[in-house]
C-alpha positions as a LaTeX table, in Angstrom:
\begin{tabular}{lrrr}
\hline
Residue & $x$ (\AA) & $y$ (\AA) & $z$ (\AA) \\
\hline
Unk1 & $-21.44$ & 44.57 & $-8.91$ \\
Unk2 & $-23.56$ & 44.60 & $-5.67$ \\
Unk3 & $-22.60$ & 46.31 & $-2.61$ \\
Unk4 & $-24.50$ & 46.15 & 0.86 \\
Unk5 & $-23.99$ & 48.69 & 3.71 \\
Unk6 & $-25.08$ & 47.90 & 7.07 \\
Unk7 & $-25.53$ & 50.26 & 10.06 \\
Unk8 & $-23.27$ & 49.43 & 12.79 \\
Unk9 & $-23.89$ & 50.45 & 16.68 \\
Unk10 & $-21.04$ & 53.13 & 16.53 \\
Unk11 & $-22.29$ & 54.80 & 13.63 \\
Unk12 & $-19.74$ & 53.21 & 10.87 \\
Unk13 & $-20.78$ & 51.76 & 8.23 \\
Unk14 & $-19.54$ & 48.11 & 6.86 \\
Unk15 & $-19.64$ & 47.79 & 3.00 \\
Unk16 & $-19.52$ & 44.35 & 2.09 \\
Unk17 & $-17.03$ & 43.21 & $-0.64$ \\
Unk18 & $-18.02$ & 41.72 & $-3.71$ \\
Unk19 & $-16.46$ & 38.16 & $-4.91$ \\
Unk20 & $-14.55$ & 38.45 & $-7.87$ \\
Unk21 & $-14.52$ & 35.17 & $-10.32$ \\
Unk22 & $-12.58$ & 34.50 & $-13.67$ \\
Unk23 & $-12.19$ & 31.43 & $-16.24$ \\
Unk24 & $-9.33$ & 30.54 & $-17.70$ \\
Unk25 & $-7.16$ & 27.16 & $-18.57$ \\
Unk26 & $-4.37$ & 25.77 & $-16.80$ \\
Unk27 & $-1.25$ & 26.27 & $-18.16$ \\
Unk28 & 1.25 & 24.47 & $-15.90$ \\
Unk29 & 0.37 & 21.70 & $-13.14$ \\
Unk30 & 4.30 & 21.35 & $-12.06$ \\
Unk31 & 3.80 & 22.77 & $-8.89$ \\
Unk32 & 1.92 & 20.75 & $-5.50$ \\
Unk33 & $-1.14$ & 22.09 & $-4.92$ \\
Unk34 & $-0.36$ & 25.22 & $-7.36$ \\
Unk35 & $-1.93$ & 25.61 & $-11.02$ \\
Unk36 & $-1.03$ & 28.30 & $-13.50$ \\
Unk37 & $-4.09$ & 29.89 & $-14.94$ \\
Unk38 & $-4.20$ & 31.60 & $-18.04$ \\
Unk39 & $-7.33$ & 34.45 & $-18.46$ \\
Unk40 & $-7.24$ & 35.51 & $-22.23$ \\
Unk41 & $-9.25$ & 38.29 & $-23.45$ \\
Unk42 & $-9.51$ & 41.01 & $-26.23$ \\
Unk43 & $-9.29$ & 44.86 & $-25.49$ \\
Unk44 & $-10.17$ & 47.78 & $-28.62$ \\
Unk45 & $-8.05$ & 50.31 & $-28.58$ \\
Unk46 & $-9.54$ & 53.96 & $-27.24$ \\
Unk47 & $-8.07$ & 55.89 & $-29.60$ \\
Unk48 & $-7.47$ & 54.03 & $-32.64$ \\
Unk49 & $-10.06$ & 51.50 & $-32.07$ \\
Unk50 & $-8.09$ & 48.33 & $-33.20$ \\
Unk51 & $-8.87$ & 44.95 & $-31.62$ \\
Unk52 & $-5.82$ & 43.42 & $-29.67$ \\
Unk53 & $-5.76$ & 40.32 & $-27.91$ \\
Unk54 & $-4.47$ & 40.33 & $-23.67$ \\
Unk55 & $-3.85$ & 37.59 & $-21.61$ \\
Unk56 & $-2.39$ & 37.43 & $-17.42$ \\
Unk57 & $-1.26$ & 34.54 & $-15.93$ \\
Unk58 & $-2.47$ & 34.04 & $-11.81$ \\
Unk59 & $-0.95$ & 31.64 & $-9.69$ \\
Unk60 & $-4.56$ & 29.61 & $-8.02$ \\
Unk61 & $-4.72$ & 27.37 & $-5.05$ \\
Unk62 & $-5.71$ & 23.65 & $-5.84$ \\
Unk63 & $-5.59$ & 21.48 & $-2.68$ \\
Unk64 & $-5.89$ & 17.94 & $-4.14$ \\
Unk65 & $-3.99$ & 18.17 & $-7.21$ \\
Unk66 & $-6.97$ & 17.97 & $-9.30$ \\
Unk67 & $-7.08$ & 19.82 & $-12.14$ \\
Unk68 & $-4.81$ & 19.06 & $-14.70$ \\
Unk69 & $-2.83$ & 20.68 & $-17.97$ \\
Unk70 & $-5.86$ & 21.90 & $-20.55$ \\
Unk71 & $-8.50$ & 21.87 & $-18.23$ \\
Unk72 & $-10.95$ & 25.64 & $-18.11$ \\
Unk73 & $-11.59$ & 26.11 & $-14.24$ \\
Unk74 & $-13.24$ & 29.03 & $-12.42$ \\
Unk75 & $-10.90$ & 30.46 & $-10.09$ \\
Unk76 & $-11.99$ & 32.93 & $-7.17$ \\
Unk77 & $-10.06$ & 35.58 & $-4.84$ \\
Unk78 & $-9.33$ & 34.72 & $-1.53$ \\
Unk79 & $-6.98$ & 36.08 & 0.90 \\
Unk80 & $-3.41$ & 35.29 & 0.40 \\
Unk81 & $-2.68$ & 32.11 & 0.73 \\
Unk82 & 1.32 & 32.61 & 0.42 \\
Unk83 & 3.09 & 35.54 & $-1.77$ \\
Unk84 & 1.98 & 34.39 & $-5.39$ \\
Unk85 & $-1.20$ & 33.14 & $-4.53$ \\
Unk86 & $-4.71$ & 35.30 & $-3.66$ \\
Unk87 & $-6.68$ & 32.43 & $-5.84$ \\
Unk88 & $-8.36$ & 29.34 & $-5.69$ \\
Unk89 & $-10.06$ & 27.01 & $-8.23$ \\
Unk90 & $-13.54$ & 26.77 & $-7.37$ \\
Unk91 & $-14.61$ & 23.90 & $-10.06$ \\
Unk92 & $-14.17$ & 22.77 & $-13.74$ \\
Unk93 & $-16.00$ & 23.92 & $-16.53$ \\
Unk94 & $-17.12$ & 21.89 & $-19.40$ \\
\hline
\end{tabular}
């Protein structure tokens, strides 16, 4: 991840924040202008070294309704948009 700092006139110094993206697939369309976005991944364990399998779900912001049950988006952070939702679908994949 890339950072940038930039002198400011005060002496301060602005660090710019990176954009954080993820892929997952939709897992419910049910709400307007809401999708539920599954992330799925596989962790080892530190110790013990065994492969396990994790998943989240994140609420993401889709303004036309779009994107439907199945589909793989991208999905980046934004600032909140209401309580549940810091996310919005950027574009589908394959």
């Amino acid at each position: 991840m890339k950072t940038e700092k930039n002198n400011l006139n005060n002496g301060e110094q602005k660090v710019a924040k990176t954009i954080k993206k993820k892929t997952g697939v939709v897992v419910s369309d049910k709400m307007d202008k809401t999708r539920t976005i599954k992330i799925s991944g596989i962790r080892q364990h530190p110790k013990y070294g065994k492969t396990y399998a994790v998943s989240q779900k994140i609420k993401a912001h889709d303004e036309q309704n779009a994107y439907k049950l199945g589909d793989e988006v991208e999905i980046v952070e934004t600032s909140p948009i209401s309580k549940d939702k810091a996310w919005k679908i950027v574009r589908k994949l394959g």
